[in-house]
C-alpha positions as CSV (number, residue, x, y, z in Angstrom):
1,X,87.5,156.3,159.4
2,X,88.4,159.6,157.7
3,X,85.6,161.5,156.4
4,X,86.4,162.2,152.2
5,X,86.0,165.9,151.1
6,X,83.5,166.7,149.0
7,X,84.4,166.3,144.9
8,X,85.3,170.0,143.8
9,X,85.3,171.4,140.3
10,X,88.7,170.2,139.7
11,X,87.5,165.8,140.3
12,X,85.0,167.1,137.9
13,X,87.3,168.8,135.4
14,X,89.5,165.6,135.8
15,X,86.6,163.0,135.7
16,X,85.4,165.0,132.7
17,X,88.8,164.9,130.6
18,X,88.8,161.0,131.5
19,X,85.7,159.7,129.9
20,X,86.6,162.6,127.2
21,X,90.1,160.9,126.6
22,X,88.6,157.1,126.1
23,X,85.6,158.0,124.5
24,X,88.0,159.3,121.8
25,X,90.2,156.4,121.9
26,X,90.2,154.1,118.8
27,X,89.5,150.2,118.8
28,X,93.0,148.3,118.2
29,X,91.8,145.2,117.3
30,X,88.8,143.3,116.1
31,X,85.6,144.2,113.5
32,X,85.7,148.0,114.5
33,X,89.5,148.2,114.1
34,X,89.9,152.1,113.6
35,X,86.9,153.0,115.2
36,X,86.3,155.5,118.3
37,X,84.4,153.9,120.9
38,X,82.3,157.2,121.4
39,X,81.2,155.8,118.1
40,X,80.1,152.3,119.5
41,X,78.3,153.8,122.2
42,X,76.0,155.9,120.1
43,X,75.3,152.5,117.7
44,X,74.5,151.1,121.0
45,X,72.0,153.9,122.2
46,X,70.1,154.0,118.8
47,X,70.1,150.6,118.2
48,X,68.5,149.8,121.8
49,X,66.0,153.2,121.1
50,X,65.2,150.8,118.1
51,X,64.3,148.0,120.0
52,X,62.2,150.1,122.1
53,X,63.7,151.9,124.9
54,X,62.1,155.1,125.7
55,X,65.0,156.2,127.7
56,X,67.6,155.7,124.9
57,X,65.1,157.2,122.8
58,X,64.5,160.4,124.9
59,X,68.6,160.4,125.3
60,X,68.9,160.7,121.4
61,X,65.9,163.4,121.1
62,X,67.4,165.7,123.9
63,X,70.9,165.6,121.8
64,X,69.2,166.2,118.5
65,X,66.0,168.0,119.3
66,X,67.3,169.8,122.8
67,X,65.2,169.8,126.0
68,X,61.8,171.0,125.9
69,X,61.2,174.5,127.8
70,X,58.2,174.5,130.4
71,X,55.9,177.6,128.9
72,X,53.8,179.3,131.1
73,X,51.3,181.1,129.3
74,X,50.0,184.1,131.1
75,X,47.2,187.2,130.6
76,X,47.9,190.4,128.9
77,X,46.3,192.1,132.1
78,X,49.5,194.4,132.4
79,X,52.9,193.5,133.9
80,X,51.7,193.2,137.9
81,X,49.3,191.1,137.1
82,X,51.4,188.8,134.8
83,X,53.8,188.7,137.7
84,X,51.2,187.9,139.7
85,X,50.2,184.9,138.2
86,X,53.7,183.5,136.9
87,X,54.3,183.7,141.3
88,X,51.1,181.3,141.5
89,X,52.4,179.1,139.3
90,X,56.0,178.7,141.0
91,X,54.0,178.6,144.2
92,X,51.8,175.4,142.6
93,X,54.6,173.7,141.1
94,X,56.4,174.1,144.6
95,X,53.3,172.4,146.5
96,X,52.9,169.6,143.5
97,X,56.7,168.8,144.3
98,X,56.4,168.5,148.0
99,X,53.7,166.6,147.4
100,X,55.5,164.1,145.1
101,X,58.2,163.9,147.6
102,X,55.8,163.2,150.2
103,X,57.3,165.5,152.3
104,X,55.2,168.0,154.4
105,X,54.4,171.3,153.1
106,X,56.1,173.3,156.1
107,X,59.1,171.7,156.3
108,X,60.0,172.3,152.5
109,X,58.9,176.0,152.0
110,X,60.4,176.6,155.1
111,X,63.7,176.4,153.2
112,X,62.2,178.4,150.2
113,X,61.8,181.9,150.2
114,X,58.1,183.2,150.0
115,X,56.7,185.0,147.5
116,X,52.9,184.5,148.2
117,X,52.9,188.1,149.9
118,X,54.6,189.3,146.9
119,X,51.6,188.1,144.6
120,X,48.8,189.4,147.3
121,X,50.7,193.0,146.8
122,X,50.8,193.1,143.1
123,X,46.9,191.5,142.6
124,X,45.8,194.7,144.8
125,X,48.1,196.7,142.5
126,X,46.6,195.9,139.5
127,X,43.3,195.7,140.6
128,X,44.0,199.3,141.3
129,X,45.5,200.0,137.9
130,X,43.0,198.5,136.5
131,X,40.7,201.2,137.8
């Protein structure tokens, strides 16, 4: 059996210009003669966001509202530290999401590049600034 290459940016491109081309299409026939079909779509997802559906209802939010940022909200104890602690946090959220993929710790941030020593060097740093 013959292995298939990966999809490139042009499948993409061309996948992209497809759904692109019928969304825009107009209904021939029927109640919504003279209608584009992107049109039908979004009655769809609003009306089942109506009826309840978080996900339809998150869909429309991201479109209208956009996605919401993750803040971090760190000390005014100069820029090593601030460093310091934004490091933490990407350390955290990496151990929360191995976690969650129940995979072991060692085996995912072996892959990762490490920036605990990073954060060890710049607590001593401002600990010393801070002199």
């Amino acid at each position: 059996m013959a292995r298939r290459s990966p999809p490139n940016r042009r499948d993409s491109a061309a996948w992209t210009a497809a759904l692109r081309y019928e969304a825009y299409q107009t209904i021939a026939n029927g109640p919504d003669r003279g209608r584009r079909k992107l049109e039908l779509i979004a009655r769809a997802v609003v009306l089942r966001a109506m009826d309840g559906d978080l996900h339809a209802a998150a869909l429309i939010a991201d479109r209208l509202e956009g996605k919401a940022v993750a803040r971090l909200q760190v000390d005014d104890g100069g820029a090593a530290a601030g460093f310091a602690t934004i490091l933490e946090a990407v350390n955290l959220e990496r151990r929360r999401r191995a976690e969650a993929l129940d995979v072991e710790l060692p085996a995912i941030t072996a892959c990762l590049p490490q920036v605990d020593g990073l954060a060890d060097g710049l607590e001593e740093t401002a600990a010393d600034e801070r002199l």
